[in-house]
LOTORMAR-624585 format. One record per atom (N, C-alpha, C): residue number from 0; atom name; x, y, z. Coordinates in nm, 2 decimals. Example, Ala and Ser with C-alpha at 12.3 -4.5 7.8 and 13.67 -1.06 7.14 Angstrom:
atom pos = 0&site = N&c1 = 1.32&c2 = -0.57&c3 = 0.78
atom pos = 0&site = CA&c1 = 1.23&c2 = -0.45&c3 = 0.78
atom pos = 0&site = C&c1 = 1.32&c2 = -0.33&c3 = 0.78
atom pos = 1&site = N&c1 = 1.28&c2 = -0.22&c3 = 0.71
atom pos = 1&site = CA&c1 = 1.37&c2 = -0.11&c3 = 0.71
atom pos = 1&site = C&c1 = 1.29&c2 = 0.00&c3 = 0.79
***
This chain:
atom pos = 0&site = N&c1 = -1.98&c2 = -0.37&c3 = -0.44
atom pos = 0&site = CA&c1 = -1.86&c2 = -0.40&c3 = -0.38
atom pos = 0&site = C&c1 = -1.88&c2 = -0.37&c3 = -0.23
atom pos = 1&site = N&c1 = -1.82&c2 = -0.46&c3 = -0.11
atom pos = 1&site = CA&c1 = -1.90&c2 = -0.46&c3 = 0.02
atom pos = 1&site = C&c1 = -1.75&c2 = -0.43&c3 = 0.02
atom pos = 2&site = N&c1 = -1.69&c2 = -0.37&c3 = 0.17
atom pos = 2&site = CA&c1 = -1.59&c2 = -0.36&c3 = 0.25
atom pos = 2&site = C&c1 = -1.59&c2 = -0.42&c3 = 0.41
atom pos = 3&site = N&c1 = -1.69&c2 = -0.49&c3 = 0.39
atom pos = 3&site = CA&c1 = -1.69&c2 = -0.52&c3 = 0.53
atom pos = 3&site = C&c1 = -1.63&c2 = -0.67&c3 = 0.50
atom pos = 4&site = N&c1 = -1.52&c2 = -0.69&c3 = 0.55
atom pos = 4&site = CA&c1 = -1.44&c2 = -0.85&c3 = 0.59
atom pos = 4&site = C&c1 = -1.47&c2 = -0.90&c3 = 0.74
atom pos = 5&site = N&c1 = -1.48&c2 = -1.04&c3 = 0.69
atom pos = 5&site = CA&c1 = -1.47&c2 = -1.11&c3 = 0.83
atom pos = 5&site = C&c1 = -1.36&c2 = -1.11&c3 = 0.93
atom pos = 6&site = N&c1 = -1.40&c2 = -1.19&c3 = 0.98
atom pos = 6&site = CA&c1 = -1.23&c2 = -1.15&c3 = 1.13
atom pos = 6&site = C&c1 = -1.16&c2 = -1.27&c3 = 1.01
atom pos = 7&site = N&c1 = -1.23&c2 = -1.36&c3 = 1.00
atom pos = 7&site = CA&c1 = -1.09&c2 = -1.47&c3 = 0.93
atom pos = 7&site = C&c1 = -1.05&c2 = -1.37&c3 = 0.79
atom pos = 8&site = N&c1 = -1.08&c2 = -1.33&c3 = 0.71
atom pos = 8&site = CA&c1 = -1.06&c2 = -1.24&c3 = 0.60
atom pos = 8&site = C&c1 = -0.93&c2 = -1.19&c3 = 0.61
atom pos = 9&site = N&c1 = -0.95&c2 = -1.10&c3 = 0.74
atom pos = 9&site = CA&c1 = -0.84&c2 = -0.99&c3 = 0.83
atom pos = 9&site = C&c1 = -0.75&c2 = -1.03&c3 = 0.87
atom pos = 10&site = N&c1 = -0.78&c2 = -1.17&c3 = 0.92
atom pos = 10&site = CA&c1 = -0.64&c2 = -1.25&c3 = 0.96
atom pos = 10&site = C&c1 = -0.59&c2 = -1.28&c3 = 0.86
atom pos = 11&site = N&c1 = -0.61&c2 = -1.37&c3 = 0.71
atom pos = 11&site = CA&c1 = -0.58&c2 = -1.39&c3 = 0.58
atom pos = 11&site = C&c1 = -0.51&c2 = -1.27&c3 = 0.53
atom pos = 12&site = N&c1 = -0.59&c2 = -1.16&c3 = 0.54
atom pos = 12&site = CA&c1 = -0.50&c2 = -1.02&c3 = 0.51
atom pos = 12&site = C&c1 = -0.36&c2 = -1.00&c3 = 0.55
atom pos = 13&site = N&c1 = -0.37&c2 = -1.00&c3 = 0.67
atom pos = 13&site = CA&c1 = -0.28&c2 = -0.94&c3 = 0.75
atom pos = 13&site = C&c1 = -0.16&c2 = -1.02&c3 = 0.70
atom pos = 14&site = N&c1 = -0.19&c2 = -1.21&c3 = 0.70
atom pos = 14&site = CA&c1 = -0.08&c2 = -1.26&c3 = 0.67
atom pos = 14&site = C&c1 = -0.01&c2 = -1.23&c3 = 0.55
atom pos = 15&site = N&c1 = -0.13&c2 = -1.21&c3 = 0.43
atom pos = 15&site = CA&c1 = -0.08&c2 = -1.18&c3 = 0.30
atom pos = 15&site = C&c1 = 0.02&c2 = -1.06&c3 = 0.30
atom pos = 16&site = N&c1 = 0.02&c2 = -0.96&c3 = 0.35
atom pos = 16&site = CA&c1 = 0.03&c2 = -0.86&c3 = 0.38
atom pos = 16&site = C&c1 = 0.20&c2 = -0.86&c3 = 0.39
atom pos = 17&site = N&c1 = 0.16&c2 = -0.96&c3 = 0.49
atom pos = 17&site = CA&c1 = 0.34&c2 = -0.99&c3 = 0.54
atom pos = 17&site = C&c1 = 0.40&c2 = -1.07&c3 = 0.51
atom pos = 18&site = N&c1 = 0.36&c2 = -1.10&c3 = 0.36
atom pos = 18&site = CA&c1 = 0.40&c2 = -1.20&c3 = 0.27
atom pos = 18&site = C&c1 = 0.43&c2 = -1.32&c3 = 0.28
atom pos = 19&site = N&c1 = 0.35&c2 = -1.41&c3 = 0.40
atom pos = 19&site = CA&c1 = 0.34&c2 = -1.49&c3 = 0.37
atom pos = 19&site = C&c1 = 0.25&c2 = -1.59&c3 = 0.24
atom pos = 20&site = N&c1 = 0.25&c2 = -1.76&c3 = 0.21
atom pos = 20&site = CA&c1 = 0.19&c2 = -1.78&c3 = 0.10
atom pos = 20&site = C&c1 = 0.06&c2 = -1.85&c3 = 0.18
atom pos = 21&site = N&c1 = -0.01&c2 = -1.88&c3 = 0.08
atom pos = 21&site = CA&c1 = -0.16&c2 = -1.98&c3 = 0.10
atom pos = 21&site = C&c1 = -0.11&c2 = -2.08&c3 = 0.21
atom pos = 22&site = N&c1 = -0.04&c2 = -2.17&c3 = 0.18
atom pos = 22&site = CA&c1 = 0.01&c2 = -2.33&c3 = 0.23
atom pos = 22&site = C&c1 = 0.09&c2 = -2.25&c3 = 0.42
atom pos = 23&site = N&c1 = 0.12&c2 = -2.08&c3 = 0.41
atom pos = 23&site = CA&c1 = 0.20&c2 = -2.10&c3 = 0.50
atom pos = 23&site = C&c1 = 0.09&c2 = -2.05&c3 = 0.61
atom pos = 24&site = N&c1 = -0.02&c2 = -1.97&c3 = 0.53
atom pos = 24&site = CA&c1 = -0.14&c2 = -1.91&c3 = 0.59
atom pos = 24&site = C&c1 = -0.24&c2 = -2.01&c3 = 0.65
atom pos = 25&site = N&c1 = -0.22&c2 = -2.14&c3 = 0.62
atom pos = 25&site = CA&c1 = -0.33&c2 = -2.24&c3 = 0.60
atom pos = 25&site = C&c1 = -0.26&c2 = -2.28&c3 = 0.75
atom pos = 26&site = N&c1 = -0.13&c2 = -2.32&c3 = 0.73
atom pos = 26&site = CA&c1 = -0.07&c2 = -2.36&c3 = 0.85
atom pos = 26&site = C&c1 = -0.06&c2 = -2.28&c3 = 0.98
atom pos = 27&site = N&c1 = -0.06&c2 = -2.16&c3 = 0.98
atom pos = 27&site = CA&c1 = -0.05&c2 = -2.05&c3 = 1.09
atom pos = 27&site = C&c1 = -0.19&c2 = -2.06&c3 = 1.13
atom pos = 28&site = N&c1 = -0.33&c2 = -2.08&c3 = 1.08
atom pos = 28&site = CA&c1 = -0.41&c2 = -2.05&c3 = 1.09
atom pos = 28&site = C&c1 = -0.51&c2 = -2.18&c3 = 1.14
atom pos = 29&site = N&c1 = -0.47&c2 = -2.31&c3 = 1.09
atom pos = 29&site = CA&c1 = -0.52&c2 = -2.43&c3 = 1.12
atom pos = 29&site = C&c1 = -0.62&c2 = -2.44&c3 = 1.04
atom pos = 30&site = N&c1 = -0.58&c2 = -2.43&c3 = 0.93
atom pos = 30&site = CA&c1 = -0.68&c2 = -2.46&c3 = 0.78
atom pos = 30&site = C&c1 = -0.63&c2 = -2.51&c3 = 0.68
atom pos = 31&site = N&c1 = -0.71&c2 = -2.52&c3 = 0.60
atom pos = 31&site = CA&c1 = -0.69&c2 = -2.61&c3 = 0.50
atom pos = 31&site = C&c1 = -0.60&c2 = -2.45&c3 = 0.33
atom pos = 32&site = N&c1 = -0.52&c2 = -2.50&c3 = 0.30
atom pos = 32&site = CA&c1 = -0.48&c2 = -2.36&c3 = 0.16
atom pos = 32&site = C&c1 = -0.60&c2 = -2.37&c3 = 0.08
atom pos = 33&site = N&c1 = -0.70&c2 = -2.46&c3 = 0.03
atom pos = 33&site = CA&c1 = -0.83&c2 = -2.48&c3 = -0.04
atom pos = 33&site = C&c1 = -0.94&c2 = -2.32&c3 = 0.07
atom pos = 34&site = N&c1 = -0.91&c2 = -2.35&c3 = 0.18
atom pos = 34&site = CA&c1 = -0.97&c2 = -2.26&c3 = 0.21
atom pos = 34&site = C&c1 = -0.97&c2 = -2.14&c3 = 0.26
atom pos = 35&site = N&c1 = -0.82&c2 = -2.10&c3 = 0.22
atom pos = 35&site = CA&c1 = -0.74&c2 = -1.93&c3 = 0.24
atom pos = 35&site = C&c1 = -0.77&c2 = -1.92&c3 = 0.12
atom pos = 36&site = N&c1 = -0.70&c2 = -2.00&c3 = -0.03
atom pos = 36&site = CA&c1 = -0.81&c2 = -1.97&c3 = -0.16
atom pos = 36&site = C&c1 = -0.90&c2 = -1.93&c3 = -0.19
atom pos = 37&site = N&c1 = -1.03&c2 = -1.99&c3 = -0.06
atom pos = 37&site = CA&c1 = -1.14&c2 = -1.94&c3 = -0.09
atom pos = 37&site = C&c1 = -1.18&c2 = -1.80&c3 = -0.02
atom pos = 38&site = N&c1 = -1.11&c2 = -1.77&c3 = 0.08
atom pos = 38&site = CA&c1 = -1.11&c2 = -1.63&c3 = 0.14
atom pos = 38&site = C&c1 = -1.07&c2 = -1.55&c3 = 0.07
atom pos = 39&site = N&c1 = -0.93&c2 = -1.58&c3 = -0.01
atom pos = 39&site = CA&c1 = -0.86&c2 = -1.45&c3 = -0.07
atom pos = 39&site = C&c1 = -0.97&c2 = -1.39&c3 = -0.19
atom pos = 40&site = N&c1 = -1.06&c2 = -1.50&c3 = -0.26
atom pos = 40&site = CA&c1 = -1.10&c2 = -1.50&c3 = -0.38
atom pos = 40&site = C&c1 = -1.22&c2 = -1.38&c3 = -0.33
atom pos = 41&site = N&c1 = -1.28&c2 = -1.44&c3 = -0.21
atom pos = 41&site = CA&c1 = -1.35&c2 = -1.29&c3 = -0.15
atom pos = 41&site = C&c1 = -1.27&c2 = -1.16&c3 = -0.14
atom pos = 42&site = N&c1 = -1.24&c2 = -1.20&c3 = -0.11
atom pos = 42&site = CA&c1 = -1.16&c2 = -1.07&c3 = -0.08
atom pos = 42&site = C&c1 = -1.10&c2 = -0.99&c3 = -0.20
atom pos = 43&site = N&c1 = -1.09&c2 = -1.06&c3 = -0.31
atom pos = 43&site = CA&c1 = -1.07&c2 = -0.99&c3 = -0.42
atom pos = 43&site = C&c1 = -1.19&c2 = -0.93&c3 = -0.50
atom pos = 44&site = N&c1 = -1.29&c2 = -0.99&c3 = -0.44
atom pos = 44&site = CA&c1 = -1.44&c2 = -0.97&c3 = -0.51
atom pos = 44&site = C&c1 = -1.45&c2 = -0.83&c3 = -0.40
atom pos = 45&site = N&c1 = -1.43&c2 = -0.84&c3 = -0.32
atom pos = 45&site = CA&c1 = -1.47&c2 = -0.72&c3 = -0.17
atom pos = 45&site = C&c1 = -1.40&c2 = -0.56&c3 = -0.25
atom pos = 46&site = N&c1 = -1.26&c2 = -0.64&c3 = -0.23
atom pos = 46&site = CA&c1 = -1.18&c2 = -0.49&c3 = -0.31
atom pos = 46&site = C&c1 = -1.19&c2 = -0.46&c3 = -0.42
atom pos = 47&site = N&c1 = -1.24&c2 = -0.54&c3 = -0.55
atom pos = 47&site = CA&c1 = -1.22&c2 = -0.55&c3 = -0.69
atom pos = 47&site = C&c1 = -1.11&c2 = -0.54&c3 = -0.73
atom pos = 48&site = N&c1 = -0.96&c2 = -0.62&c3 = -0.70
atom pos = 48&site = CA&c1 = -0.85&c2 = -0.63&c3 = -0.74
atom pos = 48&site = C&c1 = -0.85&c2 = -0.75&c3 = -0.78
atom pos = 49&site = N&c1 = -0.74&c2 = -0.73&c3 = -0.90
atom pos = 49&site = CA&c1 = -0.75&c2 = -0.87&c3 = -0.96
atom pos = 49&site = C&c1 = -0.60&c2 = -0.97&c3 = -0.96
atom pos = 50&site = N&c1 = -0.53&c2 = -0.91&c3 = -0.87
atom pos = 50&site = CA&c1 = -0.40&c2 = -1.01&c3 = -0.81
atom pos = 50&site = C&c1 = -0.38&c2 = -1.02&c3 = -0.69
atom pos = 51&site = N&c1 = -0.28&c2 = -1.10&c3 = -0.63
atom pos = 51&site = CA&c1 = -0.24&c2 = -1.12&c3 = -0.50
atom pos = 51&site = C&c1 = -0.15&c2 = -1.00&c3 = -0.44
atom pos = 52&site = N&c1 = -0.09&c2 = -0.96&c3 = -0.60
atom pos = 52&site = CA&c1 = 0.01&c2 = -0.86&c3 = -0.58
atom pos = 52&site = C&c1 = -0.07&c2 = -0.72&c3 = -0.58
atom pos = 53&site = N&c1 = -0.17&c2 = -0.67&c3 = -0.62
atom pos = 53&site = CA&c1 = -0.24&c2 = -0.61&c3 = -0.62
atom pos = 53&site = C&c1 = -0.33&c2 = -0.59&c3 = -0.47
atom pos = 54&site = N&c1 = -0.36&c2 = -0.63&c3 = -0.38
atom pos = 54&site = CA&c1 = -0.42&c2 = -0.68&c3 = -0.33
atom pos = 54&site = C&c1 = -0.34&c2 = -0.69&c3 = -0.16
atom pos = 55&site = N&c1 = -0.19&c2 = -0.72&c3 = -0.17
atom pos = 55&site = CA&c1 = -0.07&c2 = -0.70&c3 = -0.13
atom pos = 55&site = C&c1 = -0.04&c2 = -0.59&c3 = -0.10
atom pos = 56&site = N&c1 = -0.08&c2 = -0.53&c3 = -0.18
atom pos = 56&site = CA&c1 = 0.00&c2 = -0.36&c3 = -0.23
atom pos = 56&site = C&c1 = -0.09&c2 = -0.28&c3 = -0.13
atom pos = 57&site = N&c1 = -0.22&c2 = -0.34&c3 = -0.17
atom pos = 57&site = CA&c1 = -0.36&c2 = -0.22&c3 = -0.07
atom pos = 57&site = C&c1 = -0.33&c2 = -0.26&c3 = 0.08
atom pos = 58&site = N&c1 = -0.31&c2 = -0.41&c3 = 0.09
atom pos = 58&site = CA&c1 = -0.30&c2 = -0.44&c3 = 0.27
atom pos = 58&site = C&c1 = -0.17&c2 = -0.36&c3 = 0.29
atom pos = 59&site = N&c1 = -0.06&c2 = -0.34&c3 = 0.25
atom pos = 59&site = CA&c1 = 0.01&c2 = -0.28&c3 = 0.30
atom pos = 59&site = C&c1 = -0.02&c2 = -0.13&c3 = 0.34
atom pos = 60&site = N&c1 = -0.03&c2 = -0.07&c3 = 0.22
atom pos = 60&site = CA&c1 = -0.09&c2 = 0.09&c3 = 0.22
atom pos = 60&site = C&c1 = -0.18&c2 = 0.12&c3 = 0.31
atom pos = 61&site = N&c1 = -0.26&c2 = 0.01&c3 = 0.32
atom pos = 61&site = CA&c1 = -0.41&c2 = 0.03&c3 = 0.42
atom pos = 61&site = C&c1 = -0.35&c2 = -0.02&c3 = 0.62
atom pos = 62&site = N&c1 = -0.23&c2 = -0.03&c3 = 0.58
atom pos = 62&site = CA&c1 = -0.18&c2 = -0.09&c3 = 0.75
atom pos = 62&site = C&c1 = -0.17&c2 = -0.21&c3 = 0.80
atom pos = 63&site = N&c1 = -0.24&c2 = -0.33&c3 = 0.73
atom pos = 63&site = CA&c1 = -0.27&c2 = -0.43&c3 = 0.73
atom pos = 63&site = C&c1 = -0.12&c2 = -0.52&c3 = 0.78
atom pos = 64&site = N&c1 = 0.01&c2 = -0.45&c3 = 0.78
atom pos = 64&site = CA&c1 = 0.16&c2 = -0.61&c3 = 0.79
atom pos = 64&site = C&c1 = 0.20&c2 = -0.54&c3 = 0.89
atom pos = 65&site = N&c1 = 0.28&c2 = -0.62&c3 = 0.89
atom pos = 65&site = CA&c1 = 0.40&c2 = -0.62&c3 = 1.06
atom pos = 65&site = C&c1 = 0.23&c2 = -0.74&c3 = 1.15
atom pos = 66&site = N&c1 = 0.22&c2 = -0.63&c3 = 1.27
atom pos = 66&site = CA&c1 = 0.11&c2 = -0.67&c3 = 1.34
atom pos = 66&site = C&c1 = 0.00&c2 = -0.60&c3 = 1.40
atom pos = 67&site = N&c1 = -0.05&c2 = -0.56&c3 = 1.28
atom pos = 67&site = CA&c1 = -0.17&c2 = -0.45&c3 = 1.31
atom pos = 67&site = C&c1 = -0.29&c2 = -0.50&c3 = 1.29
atom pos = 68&site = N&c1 = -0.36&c2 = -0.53&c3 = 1.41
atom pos = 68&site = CA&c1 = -0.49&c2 = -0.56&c3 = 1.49
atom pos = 68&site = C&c1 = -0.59&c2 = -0.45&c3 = 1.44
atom pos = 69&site = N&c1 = -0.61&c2 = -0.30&c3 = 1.41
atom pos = 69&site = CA&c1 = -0.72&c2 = -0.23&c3 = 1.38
atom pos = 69&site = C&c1 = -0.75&c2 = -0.26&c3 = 1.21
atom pos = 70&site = N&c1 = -0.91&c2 = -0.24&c3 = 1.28
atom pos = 70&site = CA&c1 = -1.02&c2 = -0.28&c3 = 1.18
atom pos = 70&site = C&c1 = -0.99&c2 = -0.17&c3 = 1.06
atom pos = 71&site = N&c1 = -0.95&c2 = -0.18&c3 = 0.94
atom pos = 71&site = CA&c1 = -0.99&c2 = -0.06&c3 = 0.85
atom pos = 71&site = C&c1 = -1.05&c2 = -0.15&c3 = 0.71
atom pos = 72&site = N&c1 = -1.03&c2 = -0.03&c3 = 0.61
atom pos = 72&site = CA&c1 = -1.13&c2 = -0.08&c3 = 0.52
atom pos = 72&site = C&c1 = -1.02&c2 = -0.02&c3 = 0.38
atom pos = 73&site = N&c1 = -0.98&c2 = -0.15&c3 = 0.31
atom pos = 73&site = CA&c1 = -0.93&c2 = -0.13&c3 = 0.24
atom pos = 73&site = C&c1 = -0.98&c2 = -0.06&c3 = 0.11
atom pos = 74&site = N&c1 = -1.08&c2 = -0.02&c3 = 0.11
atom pos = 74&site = CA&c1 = -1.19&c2 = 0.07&c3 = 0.01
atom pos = 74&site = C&c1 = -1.13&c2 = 0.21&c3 = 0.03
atom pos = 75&site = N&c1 = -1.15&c2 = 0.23&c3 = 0.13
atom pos = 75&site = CA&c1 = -1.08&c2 = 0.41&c3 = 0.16
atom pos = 75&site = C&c1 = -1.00&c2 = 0.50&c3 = 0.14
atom pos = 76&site = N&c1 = -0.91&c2 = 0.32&c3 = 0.08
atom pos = 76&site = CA&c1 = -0.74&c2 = 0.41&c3 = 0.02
atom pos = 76&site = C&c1 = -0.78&c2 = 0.54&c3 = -0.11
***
């Protein structure tokens, strides 16, 4: 299990975080939802969580919503 995410990962994060969805992340971001899908799906492999809600729960706990720019590592919690 690695904890190091990319910057786009972190931005994916952050959005999820602040609940927005795939289609709204895709659009804030200038991507395709096929390919926030395929970020989140890392990122579930990164943390070993197995939902969005799950996964939700850590970016928040871990600092990740509102608008928080520092690097952490969701492993730590």
């Amino acid at each position: 299990m690695s904890n190091t995410f990319t910057q786009r990962e972190l931005e994916i994060l952050r959005l999820l975080a602040n609940g927005k969805q795939n289609k709204s992340i895709a659009r804030e971001l200038g991507i395709s939802p096929f390919t926030v899908r395929d970020h989140l799906s890392a990122i579930f492999k990164k943390t070993g969580v197995a939902s969005r809600f799950e996964l939700g729960l850590l970016a928040v706990r871990g600092g990740y919503s509102v608008d928080s720019r520092e690097d952490k590592s969701l492993l730590d919690l």
